[in-house]
C-alpha positions as CSV (number, residue, x, y, z in Angstrom):
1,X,73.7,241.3,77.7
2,X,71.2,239.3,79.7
3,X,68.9,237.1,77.8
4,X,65.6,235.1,78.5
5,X,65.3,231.4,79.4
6,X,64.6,229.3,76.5
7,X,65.2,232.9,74.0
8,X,63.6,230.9,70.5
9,X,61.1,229.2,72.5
10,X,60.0,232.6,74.2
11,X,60.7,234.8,70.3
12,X,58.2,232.1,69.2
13,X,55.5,233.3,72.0
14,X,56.4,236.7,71.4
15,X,55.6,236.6,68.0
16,X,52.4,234.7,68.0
17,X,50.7,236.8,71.3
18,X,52.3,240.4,70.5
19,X,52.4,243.1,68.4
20,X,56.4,244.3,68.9
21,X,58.4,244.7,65.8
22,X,60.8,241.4,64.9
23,X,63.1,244.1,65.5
24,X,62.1,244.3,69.5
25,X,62.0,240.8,69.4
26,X,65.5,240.1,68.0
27,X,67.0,242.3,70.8
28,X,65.1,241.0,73.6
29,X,65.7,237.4,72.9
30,X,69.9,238.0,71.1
31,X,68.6,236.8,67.7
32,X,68.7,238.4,64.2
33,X,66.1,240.6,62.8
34,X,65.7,237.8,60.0
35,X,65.4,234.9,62.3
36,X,62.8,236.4,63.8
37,X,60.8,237.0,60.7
38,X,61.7,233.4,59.7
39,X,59.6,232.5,62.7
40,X,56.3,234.1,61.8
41,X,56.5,232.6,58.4
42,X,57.1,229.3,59.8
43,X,60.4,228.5,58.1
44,X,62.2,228.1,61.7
45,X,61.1,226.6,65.2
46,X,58.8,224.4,63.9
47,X,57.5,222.0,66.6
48,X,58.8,224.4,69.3
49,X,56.5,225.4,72.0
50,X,56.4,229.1,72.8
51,X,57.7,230.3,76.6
52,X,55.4,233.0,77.8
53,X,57.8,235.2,79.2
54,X,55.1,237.0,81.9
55,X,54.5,233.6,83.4
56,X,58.5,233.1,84.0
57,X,58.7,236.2,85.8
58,X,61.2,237.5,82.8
59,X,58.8,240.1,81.2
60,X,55.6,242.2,82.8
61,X,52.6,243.0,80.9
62,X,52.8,245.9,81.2
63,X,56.4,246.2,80.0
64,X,55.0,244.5,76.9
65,X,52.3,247.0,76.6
66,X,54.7,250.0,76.3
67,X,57.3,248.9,73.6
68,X,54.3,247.7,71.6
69,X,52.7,251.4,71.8
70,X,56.5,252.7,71.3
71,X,58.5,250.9,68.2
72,X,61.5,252.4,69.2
73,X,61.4,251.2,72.9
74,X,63.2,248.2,73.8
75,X,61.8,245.4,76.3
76,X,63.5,245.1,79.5
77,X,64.3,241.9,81.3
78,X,63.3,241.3,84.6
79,X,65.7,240.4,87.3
80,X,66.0,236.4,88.1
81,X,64.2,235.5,91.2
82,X,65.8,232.0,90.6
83,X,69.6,231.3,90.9
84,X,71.5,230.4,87.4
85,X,72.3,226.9,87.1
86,X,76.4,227.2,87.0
87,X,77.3,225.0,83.7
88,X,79.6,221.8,84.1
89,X,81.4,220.7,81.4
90,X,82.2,217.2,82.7
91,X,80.9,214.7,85.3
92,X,77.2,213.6,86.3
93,X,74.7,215.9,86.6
94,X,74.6,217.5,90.2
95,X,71.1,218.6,91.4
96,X,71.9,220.4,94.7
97,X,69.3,219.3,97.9
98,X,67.4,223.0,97.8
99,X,66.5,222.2,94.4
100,X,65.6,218.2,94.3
101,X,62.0,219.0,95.3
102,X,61.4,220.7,92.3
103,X,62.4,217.4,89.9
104,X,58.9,215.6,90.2
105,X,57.5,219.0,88.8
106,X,60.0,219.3,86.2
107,X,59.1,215.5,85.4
108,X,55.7,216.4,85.1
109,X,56.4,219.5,82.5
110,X,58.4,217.3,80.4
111,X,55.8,214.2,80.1
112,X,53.6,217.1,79.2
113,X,55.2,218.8,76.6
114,X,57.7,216.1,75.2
115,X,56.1,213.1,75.6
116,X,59.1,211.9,72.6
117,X,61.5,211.7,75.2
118,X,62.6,208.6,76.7
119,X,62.8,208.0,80.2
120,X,66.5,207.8,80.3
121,X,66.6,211.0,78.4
122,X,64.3,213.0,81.4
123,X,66.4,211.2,83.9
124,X,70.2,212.4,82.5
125,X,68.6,216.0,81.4
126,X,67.5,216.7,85.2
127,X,69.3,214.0,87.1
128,X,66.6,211.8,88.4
129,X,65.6,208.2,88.5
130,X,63.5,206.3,86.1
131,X,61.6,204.7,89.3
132,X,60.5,208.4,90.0
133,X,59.3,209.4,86.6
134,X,57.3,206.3,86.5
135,X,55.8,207.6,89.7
136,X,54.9,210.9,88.3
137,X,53.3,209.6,85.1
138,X,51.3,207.2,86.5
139,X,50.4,209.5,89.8
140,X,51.2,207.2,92.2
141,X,54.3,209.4,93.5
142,X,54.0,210.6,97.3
143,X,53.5,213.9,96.7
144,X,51.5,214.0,93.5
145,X,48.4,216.1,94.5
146,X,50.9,219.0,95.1
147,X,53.3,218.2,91.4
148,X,52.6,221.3,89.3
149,X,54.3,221.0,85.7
150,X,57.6,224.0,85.8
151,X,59.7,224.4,83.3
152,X,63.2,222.9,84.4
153,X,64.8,225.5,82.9
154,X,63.1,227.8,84.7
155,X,63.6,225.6,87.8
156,X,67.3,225.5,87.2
157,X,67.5,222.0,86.9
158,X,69.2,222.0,83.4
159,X,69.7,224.4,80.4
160,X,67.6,225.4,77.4
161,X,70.6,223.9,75.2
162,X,70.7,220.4,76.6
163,X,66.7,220.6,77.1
164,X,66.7,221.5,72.9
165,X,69.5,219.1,72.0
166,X,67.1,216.1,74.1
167,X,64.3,217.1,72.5
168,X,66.0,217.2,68.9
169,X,67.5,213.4,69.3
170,X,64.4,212.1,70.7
171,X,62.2,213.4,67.4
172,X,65.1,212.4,65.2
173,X,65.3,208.7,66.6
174,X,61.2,208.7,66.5
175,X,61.1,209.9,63.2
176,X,63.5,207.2,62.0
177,X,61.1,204.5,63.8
178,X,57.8,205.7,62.5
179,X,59.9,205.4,58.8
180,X,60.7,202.3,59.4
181,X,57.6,201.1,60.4
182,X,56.0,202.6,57.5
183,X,58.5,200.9,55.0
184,X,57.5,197.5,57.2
185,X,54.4,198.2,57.2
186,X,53.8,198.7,53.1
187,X,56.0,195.5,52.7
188,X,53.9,193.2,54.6
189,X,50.6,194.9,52.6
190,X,52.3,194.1,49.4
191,X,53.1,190.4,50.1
192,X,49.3,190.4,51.7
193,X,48.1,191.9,47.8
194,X,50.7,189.0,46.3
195,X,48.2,186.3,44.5
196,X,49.8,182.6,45.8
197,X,51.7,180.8,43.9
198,X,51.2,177.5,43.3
199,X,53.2,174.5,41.8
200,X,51.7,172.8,38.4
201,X,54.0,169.7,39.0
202,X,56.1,170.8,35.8
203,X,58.4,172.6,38.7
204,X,56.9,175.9,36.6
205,X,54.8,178.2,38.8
């Protein structure tokens, strides 16, 4: 069965902009019923951004509009305009020569949404340079009155799995800094709140 790009991040828009049962949902995206209701209660996905599926070309409006007026009717997926990435189990990441155009716009997506991730991370996930993405944040790349922020999913420059598994270190290694930050930050304000001590010349503070 064919499923959406990104299929939690576009059951999260689904459920927040539509009316179709979690039941609709859970088919469309290959997710269980209960995972799906775990999303509107907030329980799962947290901190993922919802994928409008119209936008990606996976889903019409209209095609919407008619399972939400029929319960029993079950979304259709669109055919790909975009050719699947193939996935490689081994080597470095390949971005073939019809497709490199599309990095500085992938770039741009990513600083957008997940500013967390580290340069190093953007370039192994879509197989750029660091020198590029620095020329795409700070807008001083060659083409960057035409860069237009595209999912590289959707672009075919990587996968929703190694975009979400990026995405999951970066927040775990930047929630481990801000902790420990935090801890050195309420040490130093303690030693600050420390009266001196001073020496009585009895070599008793």
């Amino acid at each position: 069965m064919a499923l959406p790009l990104m299929p939690k991040a576009t059951a999260v828009w689904l459920v927040d902009n539509t009316t179709l049962s979690f039941e609709q949902i859970a088919a469309f995206c290959g997710m269980h019923e209960l995972e799906i209701q775990a999303i509107a209660d907030g329980e799962v996905a947290i901190g993922i951004q919802g994928q409008d599926p119209v936008v990606g070309s996976q889903l019409s409006a209209d095609e919407i509009k008619r399972c939400e007026s029929d319960p029993d009717a079950h979304l259709q997926l669109l055919a790909p305009t975009i050719p699947m990435p193939s996935a490689k189990s081994k080597g470095a990441r390949y971005t073939p020569v019809s497709k490199r155009q599309d990095r500085p716009d992938a770039i741009a997506w990513l600083l957008k949404n997940y500013p967390e991730l580290s340069d190093a991370a953007v370039s192994k996930l879509i197989g750029t340079t660091k020198p590029t993405i620095l020329s795409v944040r700070e807008r001083s790349h060659w083409n960057a009155p035409n860069i237009k922020p595209q999912n590289p999913v959707s672009l075919g420059l990587c996968s929703e799995a190694d975009l979400e598994k990026a995405v999951a270190i970066a927040r775990a290694r930047a929630g481990t800094t801000r902790a420990a930050k935090a801890a050195k930050d309420a040490a130093k304000a303690k030693a600050e709140a420390a009266p001196d001590a001073v020496p009585d010349g009895t070599g008793v503070l």
